[in-house]
Steps between C-alpha positions, in 0.01 A plus 500: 500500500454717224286207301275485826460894446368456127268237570356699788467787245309248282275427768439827587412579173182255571364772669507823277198722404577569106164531306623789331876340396416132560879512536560341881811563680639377838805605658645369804793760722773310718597711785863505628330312788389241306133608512293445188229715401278422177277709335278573131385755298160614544357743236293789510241609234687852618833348306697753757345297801665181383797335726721297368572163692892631586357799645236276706772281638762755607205725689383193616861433657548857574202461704633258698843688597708381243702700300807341369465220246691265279290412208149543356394250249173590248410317234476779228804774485421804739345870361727784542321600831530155644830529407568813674271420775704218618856647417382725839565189707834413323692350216351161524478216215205487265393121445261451213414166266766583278817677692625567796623894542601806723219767542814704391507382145092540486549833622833643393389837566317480843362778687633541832552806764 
């Protein structure tokens, strides 16, 4: 499954707006469900404005109803807020090119309420 998540990520990654970067990223989120939602960056000349593509798949699935989810796939390591953004949802394993990981060893230090 989690090989089907990474090339979904690659796909995604088709579809990213980076004229600033010209870095493209895709990322695709597995819900506990089994739901897949994809998504890519898309850049803003206001770099603040920029979404990363985990970000744009988890509100994507959020935005659906789901909120519980196994595994998120990208195909470049997560930013800090990416990282913290999806450590809301849970502890959930981080699948890139090169390694497979908990959000937990990412993000040793989370944020959380």
């Amino acid at each position: 499954m989690y090989t089907k998540l990474l090339e979904m990520a690659k796909e995604a990654a088709e579809n990213a707006y980076a004229p600033y970067s010209g870095l493209r990223v895709g990322a695709a989120i597995l819900g506990e469900d089994g739901s897949i939602f994809t998504g890519c960056n898309i850049e803003n000349a206001s770099y603040g404005a920029t979404v990363c593509a985990e970000r744009v798949a988890l509100y994507t699935a959020v935005s659906k109803g789901v909120r519980k989810f196994r595994a998120v796939a990208v195909t470049h390591i997560p930013c800090g807020i990416c990282r913290q953004t999806l450590f809301e949802f849970g502890d959930m394993d981080v699948i890139t090119p090169d390694a497979v990981q908990k959000l937990s060893l990412l993000l040793p230090e989370a944020f959380t309420l």
